[in-house]
C-alpha positions as CSV (number, residue, x, y, z in Angstrom):
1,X,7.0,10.3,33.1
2,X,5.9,10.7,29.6
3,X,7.1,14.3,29.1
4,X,4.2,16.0,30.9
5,X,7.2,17.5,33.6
6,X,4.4,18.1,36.0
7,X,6.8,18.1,39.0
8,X,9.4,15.2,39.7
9,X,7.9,11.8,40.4
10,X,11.1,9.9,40.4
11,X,13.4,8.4,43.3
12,X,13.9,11.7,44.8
13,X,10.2,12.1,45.4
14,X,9.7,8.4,46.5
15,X,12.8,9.4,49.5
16,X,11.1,13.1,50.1
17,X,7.3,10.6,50.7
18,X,9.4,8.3,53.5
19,X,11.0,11.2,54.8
20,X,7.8,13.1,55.7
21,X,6.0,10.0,57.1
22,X,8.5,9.8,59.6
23,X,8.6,13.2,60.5
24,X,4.8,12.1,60.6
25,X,5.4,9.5,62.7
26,X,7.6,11.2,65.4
27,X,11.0,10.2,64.5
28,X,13.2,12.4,65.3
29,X,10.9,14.6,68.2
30,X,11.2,15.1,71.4
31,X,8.2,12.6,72.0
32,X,8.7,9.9,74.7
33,X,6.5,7.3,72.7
34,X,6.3,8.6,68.8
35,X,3.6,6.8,66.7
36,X,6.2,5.2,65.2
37,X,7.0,2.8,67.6
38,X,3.4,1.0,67.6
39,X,4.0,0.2,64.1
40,X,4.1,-3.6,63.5
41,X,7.8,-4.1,61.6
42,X,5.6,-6.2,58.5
43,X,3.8,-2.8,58.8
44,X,6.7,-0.5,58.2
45,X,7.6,-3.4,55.1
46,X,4.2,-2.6,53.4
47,X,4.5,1.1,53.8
48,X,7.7,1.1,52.4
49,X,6.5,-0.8,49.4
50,X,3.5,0.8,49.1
51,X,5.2,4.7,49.0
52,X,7.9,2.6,46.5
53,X,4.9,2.0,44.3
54,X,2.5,4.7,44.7
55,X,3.3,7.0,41.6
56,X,4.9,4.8,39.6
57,X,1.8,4.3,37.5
58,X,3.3,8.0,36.3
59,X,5.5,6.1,33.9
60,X,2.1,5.0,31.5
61,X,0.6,8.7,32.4
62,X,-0.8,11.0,34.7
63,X,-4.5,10.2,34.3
64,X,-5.3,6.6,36.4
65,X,-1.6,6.4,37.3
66,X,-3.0,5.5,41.0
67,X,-4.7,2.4,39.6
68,X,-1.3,0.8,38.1
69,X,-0.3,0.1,41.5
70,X,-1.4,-3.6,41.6
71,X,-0.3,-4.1,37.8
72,X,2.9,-3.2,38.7
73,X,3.1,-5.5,41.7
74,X,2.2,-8.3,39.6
75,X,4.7,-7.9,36.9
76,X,7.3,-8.6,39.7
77,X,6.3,-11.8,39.8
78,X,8.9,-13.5,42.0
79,X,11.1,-10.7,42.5
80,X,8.5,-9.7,45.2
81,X,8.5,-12.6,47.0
82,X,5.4,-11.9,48.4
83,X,1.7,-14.0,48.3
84,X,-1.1,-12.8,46.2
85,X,-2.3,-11.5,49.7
86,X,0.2,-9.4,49.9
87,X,0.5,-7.8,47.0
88,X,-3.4,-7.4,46.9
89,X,-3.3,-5.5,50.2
90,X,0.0,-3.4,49.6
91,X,-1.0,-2.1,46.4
92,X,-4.6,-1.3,47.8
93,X,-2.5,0.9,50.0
94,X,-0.6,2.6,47.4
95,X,-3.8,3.0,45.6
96,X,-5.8,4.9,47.9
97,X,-3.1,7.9,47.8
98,X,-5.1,9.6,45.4
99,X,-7.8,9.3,42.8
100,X,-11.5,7.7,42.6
101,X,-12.7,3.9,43.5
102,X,-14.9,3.0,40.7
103,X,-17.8,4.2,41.6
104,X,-16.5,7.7,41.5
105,X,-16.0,8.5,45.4
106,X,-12.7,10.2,46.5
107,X,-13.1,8.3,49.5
108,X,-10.9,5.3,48.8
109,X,-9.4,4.7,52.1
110,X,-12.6,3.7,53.7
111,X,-12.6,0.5,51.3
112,X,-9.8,-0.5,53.2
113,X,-9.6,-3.2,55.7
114,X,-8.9,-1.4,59.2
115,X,-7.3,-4.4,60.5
116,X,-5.9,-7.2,58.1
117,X,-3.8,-10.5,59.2
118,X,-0.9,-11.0,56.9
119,X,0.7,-14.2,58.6
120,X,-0.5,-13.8,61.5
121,X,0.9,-10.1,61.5
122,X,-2.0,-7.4,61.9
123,X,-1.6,-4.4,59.8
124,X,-3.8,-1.7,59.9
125,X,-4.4,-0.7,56.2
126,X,-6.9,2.1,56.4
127,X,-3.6,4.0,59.0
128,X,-1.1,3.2,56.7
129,X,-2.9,4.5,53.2
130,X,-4.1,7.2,55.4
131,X,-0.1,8.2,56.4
132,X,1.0,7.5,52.6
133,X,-1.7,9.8,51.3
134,X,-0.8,12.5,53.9
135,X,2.8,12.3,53.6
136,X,2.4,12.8,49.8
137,X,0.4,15.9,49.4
138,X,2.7,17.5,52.2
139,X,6.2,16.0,50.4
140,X,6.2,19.3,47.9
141,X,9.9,21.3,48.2
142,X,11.7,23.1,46.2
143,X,13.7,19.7,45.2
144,X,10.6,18.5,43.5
145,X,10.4,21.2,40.9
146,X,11.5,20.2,37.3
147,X,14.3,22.6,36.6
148,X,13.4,22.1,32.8
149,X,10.2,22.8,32.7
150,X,10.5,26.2,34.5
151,X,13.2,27.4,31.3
152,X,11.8,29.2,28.7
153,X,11.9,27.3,25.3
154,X,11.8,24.0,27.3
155,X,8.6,22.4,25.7
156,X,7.2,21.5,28.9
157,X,3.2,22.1,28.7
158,X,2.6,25.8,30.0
159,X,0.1,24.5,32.5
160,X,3.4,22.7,34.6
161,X,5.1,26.4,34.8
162,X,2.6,27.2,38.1
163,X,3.2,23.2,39.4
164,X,6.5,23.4,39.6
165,X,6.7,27.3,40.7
166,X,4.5,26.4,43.3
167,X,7.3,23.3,44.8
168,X,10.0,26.7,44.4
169,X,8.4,28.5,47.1
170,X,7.3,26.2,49.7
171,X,8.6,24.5,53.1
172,X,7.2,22.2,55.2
173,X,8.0,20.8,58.6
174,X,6.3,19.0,61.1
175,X,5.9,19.6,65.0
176,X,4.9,16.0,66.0
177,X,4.5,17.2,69.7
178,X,2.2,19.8,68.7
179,X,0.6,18.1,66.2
180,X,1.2,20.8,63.3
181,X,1.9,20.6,60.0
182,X,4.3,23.9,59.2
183,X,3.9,25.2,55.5
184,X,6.4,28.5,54.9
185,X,6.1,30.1,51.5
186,X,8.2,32.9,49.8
187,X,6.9,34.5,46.9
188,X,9.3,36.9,44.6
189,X,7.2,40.2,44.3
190,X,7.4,39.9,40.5
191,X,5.6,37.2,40.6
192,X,2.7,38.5,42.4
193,X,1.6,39.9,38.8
194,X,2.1,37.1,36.6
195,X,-0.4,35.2,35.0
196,X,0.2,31.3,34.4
197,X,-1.8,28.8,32.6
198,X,-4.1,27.3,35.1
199,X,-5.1,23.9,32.8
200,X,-4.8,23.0,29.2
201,X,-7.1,25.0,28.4
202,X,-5.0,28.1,26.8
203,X,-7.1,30.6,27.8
204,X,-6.8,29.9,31.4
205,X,-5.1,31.4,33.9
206,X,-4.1,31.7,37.5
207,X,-2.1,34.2,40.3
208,X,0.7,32.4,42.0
209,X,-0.8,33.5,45.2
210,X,-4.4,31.9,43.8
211,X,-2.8,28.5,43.1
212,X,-1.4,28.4,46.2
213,X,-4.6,29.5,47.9
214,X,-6.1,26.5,46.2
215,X,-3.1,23.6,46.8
216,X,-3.6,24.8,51.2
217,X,-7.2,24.3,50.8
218,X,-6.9,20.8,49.1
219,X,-4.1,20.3,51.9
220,X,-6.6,21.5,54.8
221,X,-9.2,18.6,53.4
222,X,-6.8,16.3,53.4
223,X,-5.5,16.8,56.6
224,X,-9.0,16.4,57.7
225,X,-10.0,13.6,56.0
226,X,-6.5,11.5,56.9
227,X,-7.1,12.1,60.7
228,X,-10.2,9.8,60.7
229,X,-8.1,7.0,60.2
230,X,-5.3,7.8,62.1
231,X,-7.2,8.9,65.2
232,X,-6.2,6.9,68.4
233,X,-2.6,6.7,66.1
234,X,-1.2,10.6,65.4
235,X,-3.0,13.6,64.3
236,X,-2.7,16.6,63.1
237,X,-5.0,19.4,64.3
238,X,-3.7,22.4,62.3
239,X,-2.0,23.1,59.6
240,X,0.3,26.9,60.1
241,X,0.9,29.1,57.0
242,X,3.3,32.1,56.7
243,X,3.6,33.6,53.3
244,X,6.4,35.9,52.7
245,X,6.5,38.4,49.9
246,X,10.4,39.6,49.0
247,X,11.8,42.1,46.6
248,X,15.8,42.3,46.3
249,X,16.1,40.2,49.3
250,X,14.1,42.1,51.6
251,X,10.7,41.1,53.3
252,X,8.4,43.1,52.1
253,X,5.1,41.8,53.5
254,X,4.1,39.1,55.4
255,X,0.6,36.9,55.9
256,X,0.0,34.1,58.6
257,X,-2.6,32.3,59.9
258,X,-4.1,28.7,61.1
259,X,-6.3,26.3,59.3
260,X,-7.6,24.0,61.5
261,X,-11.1,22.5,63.3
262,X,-12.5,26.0,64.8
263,X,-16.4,26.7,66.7
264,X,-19.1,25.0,66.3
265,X,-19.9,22.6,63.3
266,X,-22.9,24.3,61.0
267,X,-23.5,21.9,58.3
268,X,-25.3,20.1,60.6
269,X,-26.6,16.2,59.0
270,X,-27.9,15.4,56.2
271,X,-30.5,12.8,57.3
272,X,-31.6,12.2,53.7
273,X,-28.4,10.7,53.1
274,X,-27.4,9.4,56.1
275,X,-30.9,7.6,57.7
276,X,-33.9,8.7,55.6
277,X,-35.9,6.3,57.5
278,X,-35.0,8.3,60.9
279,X,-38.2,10.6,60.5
280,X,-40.9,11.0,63.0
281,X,-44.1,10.8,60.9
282,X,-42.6,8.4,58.0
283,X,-41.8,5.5,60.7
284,X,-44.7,6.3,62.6
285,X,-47.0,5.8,59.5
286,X,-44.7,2.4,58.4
287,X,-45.2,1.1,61.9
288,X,-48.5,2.1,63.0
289,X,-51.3,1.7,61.0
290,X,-53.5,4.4,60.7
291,X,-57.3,4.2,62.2
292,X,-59.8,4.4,59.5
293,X,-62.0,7.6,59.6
294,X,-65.4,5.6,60.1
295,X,-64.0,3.5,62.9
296,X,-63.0,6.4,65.2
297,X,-65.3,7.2,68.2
């Protein structure tokens, strides 16, 4: 990946992505009917493919790598052996696992098709971006982090030090039955003090316990937004965090605590956006004309 040593987009982190969509998906719970089992078998092909695909843009750069997705298809010409269809859908897929659409949203699942035919084989696009995209911000482990980078001397951009830090101190699980998503972190005391380069900016700079602050709360909007797809499919309603903080082995403190969905909604709607035209006196005044002065009695 063009030396930026961010944290490892290779082979490893395309089998940690299929990994955590099962565990996603239910295999390997206790559950009688897992999600996983509804999934069409052309439909398990494409998100295959699609997680196969989804960061490999990374090779050309970081910045758009998302987009590369249906160039990359392409160049396989035959080697796919897949219709223009195909590929078109797949690497939509892959695509909306991170990024902007071209108008500049950050919604770019809802572009997808909710229900495409592919031969005569439905496959719900919108669920299966919606399970890539999940399964990839919760695929960080401590297998992810570039080794490298994290050596002093390395050459590695200071800004991937917290990056690949962060993948050093966290596990995730997932309890499928009680539709959780399990993040454990450890954090060396000594690191509690350290500053680290937040961007490229060199006069940046970031707490460990900051960063990670910032990566849940990115991971709590995610969660949300993914479960409007795959509602009806498998959820997840919260996401558990426990933060331990060691010194020579010991536990030394200890922080837990829920995000999740919790009393009642405030931001209320904002009809401006949403249905300017759904206003008392502005469709009463389009609809009704109003009586002249003089002609009232």
């Amino acid at each position: 990946m063009k030396g930026e040593r961010f944290t490892r987009h290779d082979k490893s982190h395309v089998d940690d992505v299929i990994m955590t969509a099962g565990r996603m998906l239910g295999i390997g719970s206790d559950a009688i009917t897992p999600a996983f089992r509804s999934l069409e078998p052309y439909e398990v092909f494409a998100l295959l493919l699609a997680i196969l695909l989804h960061d490999a843009g990374n090779a050309s750069g970081r910045e758009g790598h998302e987009r590369r997705a249906a160039t990359i298809i392409q160049e396989l010409g035959t080697t796919a052996d897949l219709e223009q269809a195909e590929k078109r859908l797949i690497a939509s897929i892959a695509r909306a696992h991170g990024g902007r659409t071209p108008a500049g949203d950050k919604d770019t699942i809802s572009h997808l098709p909710r229900r495409a035919e592919i031969i005569h084989v439905p496959v719900h696009a919108q669920r299966l971006a919606a399970v890539l995209r999940l399964a990839d911000e919760f695929s960080e482990n401590p297998r992810r982090a570039d080794e490298g980078a994290l050596r002093e001397g390395s050459g590695a951009p200071p800004e991937s030090i917290i990056h690949n830090l962060y993948c050093k101190t966290i596990n995730i699980s997932f309890d499928y039955v009680g539709h959780t998503i399990k993040t454990e972190y450890e954090v060396e005391k000594p690191n509690l003090s350290r500053q680290f380069q937040a961007d490229s900016n060199p006069a940046s700079s970031i707490l460990l316990i900051d960063y990670i602050r910032e990566r849940l709360e990115k991971g709590e909007l995610e969660r949300r937004y993914c479960n409007r797809f795959l509602n009806g499919f498998v959820t997840y309603d919260r996401i558990s965090v426990t933060l331990d903080v060691t010194h020579d082995d010991e536990i030394i403190d200890k922080i837990g605590f829920y995000l999740e969905d919790s009393g009642y909604p405030t931001s209320g709607v904002d009809w401006a956006t949403v249905a300017s035209r759904l206003d008392g006196a502005s469709l009463r005044d389009h609809l009704i004309p109003s009586v002249p002065q003089d002609d009232q009695s």
